[in-house]
Structure formats: C-alpha cells, structure tokens
N, C-alpha and C positions, 0 to 999 in steps of 0.2 A: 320775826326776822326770817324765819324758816321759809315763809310762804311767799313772801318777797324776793327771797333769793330764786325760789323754783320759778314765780312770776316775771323775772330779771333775767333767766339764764341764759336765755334764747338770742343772742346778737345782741349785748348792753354791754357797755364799760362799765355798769353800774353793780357793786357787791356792798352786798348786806349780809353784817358780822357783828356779834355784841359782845361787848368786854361788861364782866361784872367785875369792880375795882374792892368790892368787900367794904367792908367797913375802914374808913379813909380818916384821918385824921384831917378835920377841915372846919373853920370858921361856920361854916353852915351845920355842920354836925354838931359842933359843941354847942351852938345856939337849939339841936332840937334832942339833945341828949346831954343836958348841961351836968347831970351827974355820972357820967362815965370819964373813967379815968384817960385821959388822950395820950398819955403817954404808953399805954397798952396798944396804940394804935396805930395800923401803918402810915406812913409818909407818904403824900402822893410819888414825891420820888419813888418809892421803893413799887408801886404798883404802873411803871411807865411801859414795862418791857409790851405788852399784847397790843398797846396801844403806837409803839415804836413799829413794831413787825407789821400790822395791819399797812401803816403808811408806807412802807421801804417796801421794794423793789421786790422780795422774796415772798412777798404774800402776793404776789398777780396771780389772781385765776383761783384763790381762797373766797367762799362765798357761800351762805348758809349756814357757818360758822360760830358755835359759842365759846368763850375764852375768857376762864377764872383768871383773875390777875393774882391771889392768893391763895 
C-alpha cells in the first residue's frame, strides 16, 4: 500500500490506504473458525467508521495510509 501510494503521488486522483477491520463477526468467519464464539465479535457495523472517512470528502489528499478499524 505504502509503495503505491509514493508510486501514485505525483499528479493521480488515485490513493492508496488499508483498513484492517480486526476480527469481524461474518458468515465467512464462522465457516473458517467454526469454534469461536461470534458473539465476542465485532459487528461489521461497529468497525464502518475508517471505511466511512476514507469515502467522505474529509479524507482528500490522505494516501499511504493504514487504519485499525478496532
């Protein structure tokens, strides 16, 4: 992501930024981690906010960027 962004900088509309969402309460989760308890686990709800900011108007010009969702 890092080196994309610095290969990007230079005159792109184009940013590169990673959200790590943690451990997600999710249909695909429970299928590869069928013994862990899900209700210990975030909601995707609860992990939207990095993912809300990157899209909206106040992340312009953020790029190279990493962002724990938890």
């Amino acid at each position: 992501m890092q080196v994309l962004a610095d290969e990007l900088a230079t005159d792109s509309p184009i940013r590169s930024n990673s959200v790590n969402p943690g451990a997600v309460r999710s249909p695909m989760r429970a299928k590869a981690y069928p013994a862990e308890d899900a209700a210990k686990l975030a909601t995707p709800e609860a992990v939207l906010a990095p993912f809300l900011y990157l899209l909206g108007p106040d992340s312009r010009g953020v790029t190279g960027c990493r962002f724990d969702a938890q």
